[in-house]
C-alpha positions in Angstrom: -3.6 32.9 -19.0 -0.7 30.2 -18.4 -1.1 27.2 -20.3 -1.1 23.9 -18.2 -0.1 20.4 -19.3 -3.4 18.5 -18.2 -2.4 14.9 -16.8 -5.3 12.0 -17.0 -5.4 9.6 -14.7 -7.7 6.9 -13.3 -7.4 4.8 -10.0 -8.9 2.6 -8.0 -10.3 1.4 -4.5 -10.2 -2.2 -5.0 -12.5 -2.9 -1.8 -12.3 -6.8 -0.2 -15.3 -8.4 1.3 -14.0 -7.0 5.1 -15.1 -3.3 3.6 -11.2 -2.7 3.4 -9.5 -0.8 0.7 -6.6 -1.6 -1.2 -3.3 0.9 -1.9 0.5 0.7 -2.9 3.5 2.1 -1.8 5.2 4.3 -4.7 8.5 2.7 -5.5 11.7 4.9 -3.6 13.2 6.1 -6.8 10.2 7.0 -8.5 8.5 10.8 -8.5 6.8 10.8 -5.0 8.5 7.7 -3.9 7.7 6.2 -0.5 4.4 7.6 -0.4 1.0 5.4 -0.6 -1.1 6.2 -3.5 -4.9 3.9 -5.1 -3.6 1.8 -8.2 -4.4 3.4 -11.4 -2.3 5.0 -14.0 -2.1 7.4 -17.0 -4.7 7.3 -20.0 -3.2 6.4 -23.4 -4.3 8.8 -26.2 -7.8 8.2 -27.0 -8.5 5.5 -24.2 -11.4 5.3 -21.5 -10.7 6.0 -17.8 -12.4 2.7 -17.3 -9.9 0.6 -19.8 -6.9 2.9 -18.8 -7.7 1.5 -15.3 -8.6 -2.0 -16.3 -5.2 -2.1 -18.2 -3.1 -0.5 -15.4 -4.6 -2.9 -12.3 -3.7 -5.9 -14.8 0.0 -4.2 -15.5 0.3 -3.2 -11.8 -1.2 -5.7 -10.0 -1.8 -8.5 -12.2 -5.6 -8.8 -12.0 -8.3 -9.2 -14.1 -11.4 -6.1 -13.6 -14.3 -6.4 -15.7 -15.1 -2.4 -16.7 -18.9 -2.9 -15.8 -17.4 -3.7 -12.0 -16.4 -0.6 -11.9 -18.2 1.9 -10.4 -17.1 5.8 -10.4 -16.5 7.4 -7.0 -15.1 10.2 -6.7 -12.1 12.9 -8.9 -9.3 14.4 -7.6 -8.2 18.1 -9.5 -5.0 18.4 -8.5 -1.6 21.2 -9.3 1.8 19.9 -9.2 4.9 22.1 -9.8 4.7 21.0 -13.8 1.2 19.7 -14.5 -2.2 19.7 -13.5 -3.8 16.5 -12.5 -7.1 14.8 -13.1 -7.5 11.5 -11.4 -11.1 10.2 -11.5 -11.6 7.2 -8.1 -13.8 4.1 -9.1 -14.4 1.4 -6.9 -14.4 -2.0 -7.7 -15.5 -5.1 -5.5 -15.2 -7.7 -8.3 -12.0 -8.8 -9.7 -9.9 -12.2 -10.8 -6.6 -13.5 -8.9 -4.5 -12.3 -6.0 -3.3 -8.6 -6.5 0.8 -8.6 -6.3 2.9 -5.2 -6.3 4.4 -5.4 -9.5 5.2 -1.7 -10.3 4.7 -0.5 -6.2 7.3 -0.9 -3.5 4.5 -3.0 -1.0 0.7 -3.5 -0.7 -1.3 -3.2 1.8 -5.2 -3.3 2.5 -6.5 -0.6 5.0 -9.9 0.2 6.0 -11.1 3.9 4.9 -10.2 5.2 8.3 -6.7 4.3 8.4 -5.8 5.0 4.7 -6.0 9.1 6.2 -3.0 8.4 8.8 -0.8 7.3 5.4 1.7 9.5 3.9 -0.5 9.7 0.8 0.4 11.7 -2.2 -1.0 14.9 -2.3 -4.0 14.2 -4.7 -4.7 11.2 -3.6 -5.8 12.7 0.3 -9.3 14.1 -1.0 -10.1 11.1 -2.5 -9.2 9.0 1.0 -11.0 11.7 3.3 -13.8 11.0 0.5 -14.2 7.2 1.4 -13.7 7.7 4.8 -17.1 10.4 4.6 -19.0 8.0 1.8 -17.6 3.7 3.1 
């Protein structure tokens, strides 16, 4: 059997009060730039999918997430050309300040329905065909 680098990452549907769902534009020069994608980001060695995210939506969108708002969702198990990747989806409806696309090209909030006419990256369309069943 072929060995495959494992890649951990968490993400997020940052929900607003209108039921609609936050997600970011990767930037162009980056690995899958130009496509929309939920925030979230790689685990450190030894960290949490919940602080990993709570770290990442400060980094990336420079808001505060209190890990008990989160609230797991749904995973993604997806193959790339050179890794394997594991991307657990939490929602969160709680959060402090304005989120603001530090590390992603543009923002935008879309309800559920709309987030499936995106050009998503490819693990991140389950998990958007997944809200639009379960929102």
């Amino acid at each position: 059997m072929t060995q495959v680098r494992l890649v951990l990452v968490s993400a997020c549907a940052l929900i607003d009060k209108d039921g609609r769902v936050l997600v970011g534009k990767r930037p162009a020069q980056k690995n899958l730039g130009g496509l929309w994608e939920f925030p979230g980001g790689k685990l450190e060695p030894g960290e949490r999918p919940e602080d990993a995210l709570v770290r990442e939506l400060f980094e990336e969108l420079a808001i505060t997430v209190n890990p008990a708002d989160l609230a797991p969702f749904a995973f993604a198990s997806h193959s790339y050309d050179r890794f394997h990747l594991l991307m657990p989806l939490y929602t969160c409806r709680r959060w402090m300040g304005l989120p603001q696309a530090a590390e992603h090209q543009s923002l935008a909030w879309h309800y559920p329905p709309e987030i499936k006419t995106l050009s998503l990256t490819p693990a991140d369309i389950p998990l958007a065909e997944e809200l639009c069943r379960r929102l």
